[in-house]
C-alpha positions in Angstrom: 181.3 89.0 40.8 180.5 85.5 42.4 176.7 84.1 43.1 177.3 84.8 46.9 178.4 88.3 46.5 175.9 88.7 44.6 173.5 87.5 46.3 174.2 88.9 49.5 174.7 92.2 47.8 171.4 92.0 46.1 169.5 91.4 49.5 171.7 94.4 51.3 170.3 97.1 48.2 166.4 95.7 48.7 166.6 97.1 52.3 167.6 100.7 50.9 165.1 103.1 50.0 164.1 103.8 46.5 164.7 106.7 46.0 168.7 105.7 47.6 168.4 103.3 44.9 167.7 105.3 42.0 170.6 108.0 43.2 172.8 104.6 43.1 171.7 103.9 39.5 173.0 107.3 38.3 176.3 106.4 39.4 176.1 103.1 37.5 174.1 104.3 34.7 177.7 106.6 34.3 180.0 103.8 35.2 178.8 101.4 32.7 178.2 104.1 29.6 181.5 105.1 30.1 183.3 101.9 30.4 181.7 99.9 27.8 182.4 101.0 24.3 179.7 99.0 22.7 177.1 100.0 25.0 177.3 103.8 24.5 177.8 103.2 20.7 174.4 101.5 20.1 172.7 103.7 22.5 173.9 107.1 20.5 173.3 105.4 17.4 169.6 104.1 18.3 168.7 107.5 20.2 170.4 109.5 17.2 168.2 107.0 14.3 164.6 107.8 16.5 165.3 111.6 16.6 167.2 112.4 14.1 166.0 116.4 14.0 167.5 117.1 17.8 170.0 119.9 17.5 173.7 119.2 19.3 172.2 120.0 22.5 169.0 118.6 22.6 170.5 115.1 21.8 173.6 115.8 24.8 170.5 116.1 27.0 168.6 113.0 25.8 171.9 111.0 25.6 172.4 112.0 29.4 168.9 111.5 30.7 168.7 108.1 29.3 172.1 107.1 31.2 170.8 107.5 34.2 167.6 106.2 33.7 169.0 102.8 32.4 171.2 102.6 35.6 167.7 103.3 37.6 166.4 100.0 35.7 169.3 98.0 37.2 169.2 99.5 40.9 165.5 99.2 41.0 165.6 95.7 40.7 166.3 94.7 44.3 163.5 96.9 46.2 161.1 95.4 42.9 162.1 91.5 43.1 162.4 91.5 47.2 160.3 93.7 48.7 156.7 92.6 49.7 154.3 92.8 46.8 151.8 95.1 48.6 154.7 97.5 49.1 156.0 97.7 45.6 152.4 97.9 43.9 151.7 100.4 46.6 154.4 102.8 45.2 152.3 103.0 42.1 150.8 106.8 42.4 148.6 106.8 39.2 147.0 104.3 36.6 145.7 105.8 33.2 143.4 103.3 31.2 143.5 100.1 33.6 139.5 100.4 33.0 140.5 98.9 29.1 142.2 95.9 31.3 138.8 95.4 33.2 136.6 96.0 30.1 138.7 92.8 28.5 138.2 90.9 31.9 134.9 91.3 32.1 134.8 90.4 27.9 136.2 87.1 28.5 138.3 86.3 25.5 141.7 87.3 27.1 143.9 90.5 27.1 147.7 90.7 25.5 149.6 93.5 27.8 152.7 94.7 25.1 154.6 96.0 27.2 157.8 97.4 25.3 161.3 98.1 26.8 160.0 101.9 28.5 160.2 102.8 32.1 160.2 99.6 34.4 158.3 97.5 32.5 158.8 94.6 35.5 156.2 96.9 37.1 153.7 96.4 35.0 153.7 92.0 35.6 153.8 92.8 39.3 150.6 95.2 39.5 148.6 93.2 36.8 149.3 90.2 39.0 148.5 91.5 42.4 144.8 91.5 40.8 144.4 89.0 38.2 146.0 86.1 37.0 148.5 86.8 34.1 151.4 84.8 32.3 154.5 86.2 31.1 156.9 84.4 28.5 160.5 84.1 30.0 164.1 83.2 28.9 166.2 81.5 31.4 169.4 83.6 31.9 172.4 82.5 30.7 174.2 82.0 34.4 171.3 79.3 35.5 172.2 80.3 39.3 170.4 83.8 38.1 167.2 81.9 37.8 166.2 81.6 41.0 166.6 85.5 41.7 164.3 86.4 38.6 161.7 83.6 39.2 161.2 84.9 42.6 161.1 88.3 42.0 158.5 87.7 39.0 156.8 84.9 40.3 154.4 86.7 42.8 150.6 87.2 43.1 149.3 84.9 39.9 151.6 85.7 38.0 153.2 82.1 35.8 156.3 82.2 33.9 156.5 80.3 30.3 159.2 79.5 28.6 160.1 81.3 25.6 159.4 78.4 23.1 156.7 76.3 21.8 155.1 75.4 25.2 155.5 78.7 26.2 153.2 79.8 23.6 150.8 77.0 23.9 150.5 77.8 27.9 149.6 81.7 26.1 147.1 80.1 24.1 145.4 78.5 26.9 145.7 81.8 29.0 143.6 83.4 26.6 141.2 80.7 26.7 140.6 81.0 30.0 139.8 84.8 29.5 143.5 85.9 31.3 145.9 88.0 30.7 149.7 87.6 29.1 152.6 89.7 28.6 154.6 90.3 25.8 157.8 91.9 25.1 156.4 93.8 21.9 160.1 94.8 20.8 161.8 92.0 21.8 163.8 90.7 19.1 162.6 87.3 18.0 164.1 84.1 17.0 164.2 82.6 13.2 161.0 82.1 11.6 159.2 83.9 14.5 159.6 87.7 12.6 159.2 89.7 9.6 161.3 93.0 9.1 159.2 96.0 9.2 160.4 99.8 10.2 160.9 100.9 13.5 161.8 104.6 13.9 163.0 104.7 10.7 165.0 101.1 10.6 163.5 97.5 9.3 163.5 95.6 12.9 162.7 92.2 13.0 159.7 92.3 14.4 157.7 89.1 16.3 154.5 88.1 15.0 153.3 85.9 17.8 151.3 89.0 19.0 149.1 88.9 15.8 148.6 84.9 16.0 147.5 84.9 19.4 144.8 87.9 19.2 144.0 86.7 15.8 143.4 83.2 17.2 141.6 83.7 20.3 139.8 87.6 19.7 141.9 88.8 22.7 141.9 92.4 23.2 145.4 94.0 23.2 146.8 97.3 25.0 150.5 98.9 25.1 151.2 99.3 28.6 154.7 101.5 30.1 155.5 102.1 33.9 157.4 105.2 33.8 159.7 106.2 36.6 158.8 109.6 39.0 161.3 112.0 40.2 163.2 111.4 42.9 162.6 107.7 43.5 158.4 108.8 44.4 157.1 105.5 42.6 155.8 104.9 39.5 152.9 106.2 36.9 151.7 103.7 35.2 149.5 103.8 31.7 147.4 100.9 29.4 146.7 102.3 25.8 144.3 100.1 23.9 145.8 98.7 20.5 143.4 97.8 17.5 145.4 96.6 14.1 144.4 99.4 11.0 142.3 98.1 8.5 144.2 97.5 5.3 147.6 98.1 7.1 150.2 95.9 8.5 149.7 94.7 11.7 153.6 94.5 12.7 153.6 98.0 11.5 150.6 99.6 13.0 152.0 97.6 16.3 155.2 99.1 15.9 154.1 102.4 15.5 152.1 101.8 18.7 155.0 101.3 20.6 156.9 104.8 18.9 154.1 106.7 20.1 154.5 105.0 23.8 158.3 105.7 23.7 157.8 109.3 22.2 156.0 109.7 25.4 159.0 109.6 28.1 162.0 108.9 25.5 165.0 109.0 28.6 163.4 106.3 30.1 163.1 103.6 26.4 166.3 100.5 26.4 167.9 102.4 23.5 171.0 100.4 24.1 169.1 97.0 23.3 170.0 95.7 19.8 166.8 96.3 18.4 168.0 95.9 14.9 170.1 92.7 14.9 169.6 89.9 12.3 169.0 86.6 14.6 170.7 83.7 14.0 169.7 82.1 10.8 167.3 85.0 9.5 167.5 86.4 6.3 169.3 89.9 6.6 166.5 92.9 6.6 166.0 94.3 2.8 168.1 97.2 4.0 171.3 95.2 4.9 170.9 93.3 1.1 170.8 96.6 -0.7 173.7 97.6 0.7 
């Protein structure tokens, strides 16, 4: 598809309802599970790893659940990125825990928002930044004419996009100085040197540690945050879980399991097709891989 079709196509879908939009994304959801080998091969394998004890049937109603909730996340994207701010944060029916983000506010060193790959996590930068400033770390897309459409549909209220490198995380750091809040892709897979491997329903994922130098580093408190999708296009739910490291256990792990227990909440709606479990360029292969 070419940047003007696109484009025009993209501003034709923000008009529609959401709920019209969500309806779409169950047709794409299909379209794109059934046409792409790849895809629907690491999202049975991934959904199959996290539980393995589903019987036959329980894990045909997972499988088709999360489908159409991953074509949701792409059909959303237009009413999110284009519609006025006040209307999109306005389809936000309940908040559980934003009292932890106002309790680190008021605190002053900073808050980290992990906000994994659950629900439609580009809700979560949108409300926090209709009320406070916030800055999010960001990877240009790979077609640069994308950029445009993704700044401007992240870049509203305070919210600041950083890049995903070494000024990025020095533009965190001063965030947190200021006593702000930053997002963070908590399951993102990282770059070289910027992991360890440590399990992840049941598998070593290579796992950031950025998360644990910046709170370390300024005392910033830190919650797991998920949007998670309603019925019939009626908005969002949206929850902030506080996150404290275990004394005398890892922090990478006690984050990871964090983010299980967040996913174990509304499972259809995790990015079980992401490659969660790839070795990044350059890294040393996870234990696992070497034994074998």
């Amino acid at each position: 598809m070419g940047k003007p079709l696109f484009l025009f196509l993209f501003k034709l879908a923000s008009h529609l309802p959401l709920s019209v939009l969500h309806r779409l994304g169950v047709a794409l959801g299909w379209a794109t599970y059934l046409l792409s080998g790849r895809y629907a091969d690491r999202l049975r394998e991934n959904l199959h790893n996290a539980f393995p004890d589903l019987d036959e049937d329980g894990f045909r109603r997972a499988l088709r659940s999360n489908v159409t909730e991953m074509g949701k996340s792409l059909t959303e994207l237009p009413w999110l990125w284009r519609r006025p701010l006040a209307t999109v944060t306005h389809s936000v029916r309940q908040v559980w825990g934003f009292e932890h983000v106002e309790a680190a506010l008021r605190d002053g060193k900073g808050l980290i928002v992990l906000a994994p790959h659950l629900g439609c996590f580009e809700m979560i930068g949108l409300y926090v930044a209709a009320r406070t400033p916030m800055t999010c770390m960001y990877r240009i897309p790979r077609m640069l004419w994308l950029d445009s459409v993704i700044r401007g549909g992240r870049e509203r209220g305070q919210m600041k996009l950083a890049p995903a490198d070494v000024s990025g995380v020095r533009a965190m750091l001063k965030a947190l100085k200021r006593g702000e809040v930053v997002g963070i892709l908590p399951d993102q897979a990282p770059g070289k040197g910027e992991g360890e491997w440590v399990e992840f329903f049941g598998r070593p994922a290579y796992t950031m540690t950025l998360v644990e130098r910046l709170a370390q580093t300024t005392g910033a408190a830190v919650v797991v945050s998920y949007a998670l999708r309603l019925p019939k296009g009626d908005g969002y739910e949206l929850h902030f879980t506080p996150f404290a490291p275990v004394e005398g256990e890892s922090y990478l792990r006690t984050m990871n399991c964090a983010v299980e227990d967040a996913v174990r909440v509304c499972p259809e709606q995790y990015l079980w097709n992401y490659n969660r479990y790839k070795t990044p360029a350059g890294a040393e292969p996870s234990p696992a891989n070497e034994e074998a």
